[in-house]
MIZA-685987 format. One record per atom (N, C-alpha, C, O): residue in one letter; z, x, y. Coordinates in steps of 0.05 Angstrom, whole numbers, plus 5000, padded with zeros to 4 digits. Atoms other than C-alpha are relative to their C-alpha. Example, Ala and Ser with C-alpha at 12.3 -4.5 7.8 and 13.67 -1.06 7.14 Angstrom:
! residues 2
a500050184976a515652464910a500050185024a501350395024s499949844976s514352734979s501449855022s501849955044
***
This chain:
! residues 196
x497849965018x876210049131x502649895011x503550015031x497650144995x882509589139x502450294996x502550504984x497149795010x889409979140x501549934981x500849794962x499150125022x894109899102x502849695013x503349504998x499350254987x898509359146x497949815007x498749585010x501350184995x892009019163x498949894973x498049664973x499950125028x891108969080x502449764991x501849564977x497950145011x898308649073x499849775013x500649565004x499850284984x897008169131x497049814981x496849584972x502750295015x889707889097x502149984973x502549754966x499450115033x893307929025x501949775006x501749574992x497950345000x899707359058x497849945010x496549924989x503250225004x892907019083x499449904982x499849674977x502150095028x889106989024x503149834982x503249594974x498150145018x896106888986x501449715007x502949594991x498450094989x898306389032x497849685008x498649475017x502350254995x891605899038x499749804976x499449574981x499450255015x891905528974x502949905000x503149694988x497450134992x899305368990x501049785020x502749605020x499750234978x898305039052x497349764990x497549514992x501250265006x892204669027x501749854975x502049604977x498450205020x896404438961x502049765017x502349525013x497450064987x902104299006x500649935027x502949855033x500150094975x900804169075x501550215013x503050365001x498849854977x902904559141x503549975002x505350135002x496050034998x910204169146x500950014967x503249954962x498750015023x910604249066x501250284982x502950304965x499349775004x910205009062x501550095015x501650035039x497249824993x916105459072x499850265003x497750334991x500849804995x916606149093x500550144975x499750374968x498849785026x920606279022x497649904980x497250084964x502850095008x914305938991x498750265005x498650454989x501549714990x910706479022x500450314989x499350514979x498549735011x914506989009x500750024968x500850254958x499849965030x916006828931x496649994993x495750054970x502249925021x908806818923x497750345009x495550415000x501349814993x907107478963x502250184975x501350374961x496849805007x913507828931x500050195029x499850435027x499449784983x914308109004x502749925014x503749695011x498450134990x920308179050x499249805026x497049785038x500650134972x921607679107x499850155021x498950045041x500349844980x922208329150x496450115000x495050115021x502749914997x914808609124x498749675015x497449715035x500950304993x912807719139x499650045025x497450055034x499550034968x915107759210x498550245012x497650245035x501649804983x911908449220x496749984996x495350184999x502350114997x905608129215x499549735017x497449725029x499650324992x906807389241x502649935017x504849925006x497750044982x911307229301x501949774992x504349774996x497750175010x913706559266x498749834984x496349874985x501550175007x911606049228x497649845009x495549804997x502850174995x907105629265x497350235009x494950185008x502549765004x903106329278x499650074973x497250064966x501450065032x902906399199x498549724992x496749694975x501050365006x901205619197x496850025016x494849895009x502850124984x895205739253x497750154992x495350084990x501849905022x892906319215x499250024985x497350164986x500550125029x892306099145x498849755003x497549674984x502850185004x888405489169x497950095006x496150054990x501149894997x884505849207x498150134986x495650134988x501249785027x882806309152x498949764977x497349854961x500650025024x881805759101x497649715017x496449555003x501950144978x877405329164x497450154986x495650084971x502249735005x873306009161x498450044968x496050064964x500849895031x872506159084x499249744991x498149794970x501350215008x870205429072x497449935014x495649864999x502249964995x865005419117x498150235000x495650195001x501649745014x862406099101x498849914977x496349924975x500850035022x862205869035x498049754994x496349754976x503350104999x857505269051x498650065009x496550004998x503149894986x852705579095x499150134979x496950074970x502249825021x851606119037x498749854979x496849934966x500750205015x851105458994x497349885013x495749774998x501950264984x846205089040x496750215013x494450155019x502249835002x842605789051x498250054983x495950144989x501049925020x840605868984x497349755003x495149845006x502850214992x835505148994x497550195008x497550415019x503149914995x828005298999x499549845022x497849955036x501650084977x826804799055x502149825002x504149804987x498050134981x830204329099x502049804977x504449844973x498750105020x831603819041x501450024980x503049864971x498049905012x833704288995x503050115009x505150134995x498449864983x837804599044x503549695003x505949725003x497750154991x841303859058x501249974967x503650004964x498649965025x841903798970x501950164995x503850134979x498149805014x845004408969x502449885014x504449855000x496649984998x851004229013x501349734992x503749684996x498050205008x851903548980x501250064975x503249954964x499149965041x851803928904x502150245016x502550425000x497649774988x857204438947x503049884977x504849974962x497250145000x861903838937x500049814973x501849654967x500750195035x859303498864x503150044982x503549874964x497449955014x866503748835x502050015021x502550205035x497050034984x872603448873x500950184989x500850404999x497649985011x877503578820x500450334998x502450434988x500149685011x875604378815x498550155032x496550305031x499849944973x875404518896x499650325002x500450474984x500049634991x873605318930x502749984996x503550054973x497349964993x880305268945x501649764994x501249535003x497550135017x885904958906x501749795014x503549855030x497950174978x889004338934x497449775011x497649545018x502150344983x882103928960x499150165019x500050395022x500949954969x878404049024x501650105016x503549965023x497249954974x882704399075x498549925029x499649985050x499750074976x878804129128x501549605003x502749465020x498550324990x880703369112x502950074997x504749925007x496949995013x887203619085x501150125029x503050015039x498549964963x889103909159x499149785013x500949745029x501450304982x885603269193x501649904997x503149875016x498450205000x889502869166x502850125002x504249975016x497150074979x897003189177x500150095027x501950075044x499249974959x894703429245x498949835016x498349895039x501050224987x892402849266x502049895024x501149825047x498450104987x898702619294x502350225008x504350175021x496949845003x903503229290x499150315008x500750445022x502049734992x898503899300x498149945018x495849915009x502350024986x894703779362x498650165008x496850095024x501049794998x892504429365x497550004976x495149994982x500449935030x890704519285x497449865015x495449985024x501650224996x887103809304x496950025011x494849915002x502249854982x882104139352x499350144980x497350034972x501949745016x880004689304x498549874985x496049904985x502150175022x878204149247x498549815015x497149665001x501850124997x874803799294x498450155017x496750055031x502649774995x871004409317x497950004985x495549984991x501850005028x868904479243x498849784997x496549824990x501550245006x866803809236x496950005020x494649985013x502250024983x862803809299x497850194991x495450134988x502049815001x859804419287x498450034966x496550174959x501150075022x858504209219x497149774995x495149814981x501650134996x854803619234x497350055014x494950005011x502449844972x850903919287x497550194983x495150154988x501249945018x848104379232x498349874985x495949934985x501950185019x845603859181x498749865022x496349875020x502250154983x842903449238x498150165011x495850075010x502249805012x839104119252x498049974987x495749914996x501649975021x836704189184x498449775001x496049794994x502350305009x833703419184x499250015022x496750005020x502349974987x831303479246x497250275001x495150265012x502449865011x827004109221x498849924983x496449964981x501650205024x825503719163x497949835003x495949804989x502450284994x822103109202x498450265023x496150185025x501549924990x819203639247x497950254982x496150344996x501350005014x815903979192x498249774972x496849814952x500950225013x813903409159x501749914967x500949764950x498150045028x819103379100x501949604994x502749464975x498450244995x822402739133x498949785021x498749905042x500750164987x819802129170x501250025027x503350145029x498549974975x821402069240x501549775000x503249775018x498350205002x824401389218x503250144997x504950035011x497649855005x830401839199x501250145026x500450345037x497749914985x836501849249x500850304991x500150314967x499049755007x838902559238x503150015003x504950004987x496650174994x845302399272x501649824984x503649874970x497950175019x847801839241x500550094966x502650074953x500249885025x845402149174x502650174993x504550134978x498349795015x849002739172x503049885015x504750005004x497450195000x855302329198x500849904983x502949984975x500550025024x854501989143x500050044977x500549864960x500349855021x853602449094x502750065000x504149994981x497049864998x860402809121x501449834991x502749884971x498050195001x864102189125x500349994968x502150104955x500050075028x861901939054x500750244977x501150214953x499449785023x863102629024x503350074997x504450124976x497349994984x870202699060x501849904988x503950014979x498150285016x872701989031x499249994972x500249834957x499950045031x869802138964x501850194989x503550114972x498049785005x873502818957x502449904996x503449934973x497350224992x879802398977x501049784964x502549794944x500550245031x878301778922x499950164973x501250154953x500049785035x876902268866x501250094990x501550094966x497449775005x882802768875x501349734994x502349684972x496950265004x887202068885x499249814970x501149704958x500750145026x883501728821x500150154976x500150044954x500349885025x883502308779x496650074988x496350204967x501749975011x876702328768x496450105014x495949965033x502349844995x869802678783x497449825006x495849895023x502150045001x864702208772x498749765017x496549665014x500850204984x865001688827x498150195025x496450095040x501649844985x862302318867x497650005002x496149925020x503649955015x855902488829x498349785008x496049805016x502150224998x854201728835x500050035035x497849945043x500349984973x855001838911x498050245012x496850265034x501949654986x851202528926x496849814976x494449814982x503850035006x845202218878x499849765020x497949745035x500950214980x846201588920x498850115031x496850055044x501549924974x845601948983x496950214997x495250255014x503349825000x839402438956x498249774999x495949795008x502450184998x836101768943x499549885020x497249835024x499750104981x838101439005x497050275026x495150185039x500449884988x835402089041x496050074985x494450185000x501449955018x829402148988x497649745018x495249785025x502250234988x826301429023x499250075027x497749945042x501749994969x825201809088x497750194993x496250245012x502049835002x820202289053x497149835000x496949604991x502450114996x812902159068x498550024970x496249944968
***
């Protein structure tokens, strides 16, 4: 059972994670924050020492709640292949994202790339530890017989990430949904020629 200060601190979290993904780390403001909690900047600060500790916890938190939310996506699969379908149909709808704003792990990649070298490390925690996963799943795949041993696992699910990453990107920046779809069936078929 949370208290009731450890309620106010997840609610500026939760309230405070589609803001920074719309808006980026240097684009959100603390009165941002605060006009959309309706709290004071005295309750703000009695949770969060300053901004860049609200900035490390609200990615954090929205790092966290996006990968939660594919594993339970990629859990639901019946077997290794379904398992890898499910997390490319995770991402079949750019324009209508978990979380409001796009991906927050490319959407922190890319402004902490050069300016968050901290942030930078976390999303490339997630990535690693993302990849590492699906290359997992396909290597249980070819070791139950679902996938040829011709099938890199590695480069695959690199691959997969990359191409899912830069489509999210192109789609939100094009406006439109359906250069995706042709990409996730392209990669189920791509991934479809390693079955025996």
């Amino acid at each position: 059972m949370l208290t009731k200060a450890e309620k106010t601190k997840q609610f500026i979290l939760d309230t405070a994670v589609p803001l920074y993904n719309e808006k980026g780390i240097s684009g959100v403001s603390i009165d941002d924050v605060l006009a959309a909690t309706k709290l004071t900047k005295g309750c703000l600060y009695g949770h969060f020492e300053n901004k860049d500790d609200l900035s490390d916890q609200v990615i954090e938190l929205a790092l966290k709640t996006l990968t939660n939310k594919v594993r339970l996506a990629v859990s639901k699969g019946k077997s290794a292949k379904g398992k890898i379908f499910a997390f490319m149909d995770f991402y079949k709808d750019p324009l209508h994202p978990y979380i409001p704003g796009g991906c927050p792990i490319f959407n922190t990649a890319v402004e902490a790339d050069d300016n968050y070298p901290e942030m930078k490390q976390k999303v490339a925690k997630v990535f690693r530890a993302g990849q590492e996963e699906l290359r997992g799943l396909l290597l249980e795949g070819i070791a139950n017989g679902e996938f040829s041993s011709a099938l890199d696992p590695t480069v695959f699910a690199f691959k997969m990430v990359a191409a899912i990453e830069g489509g999210i990107v192109m789609c939100r920046t094009m406006g439109t949904g359906k250069p995706m779809l042709s990409l996730i069936k392209n990669l189920k078929e791509e991934l479809e020629r390693y079955t025996d």
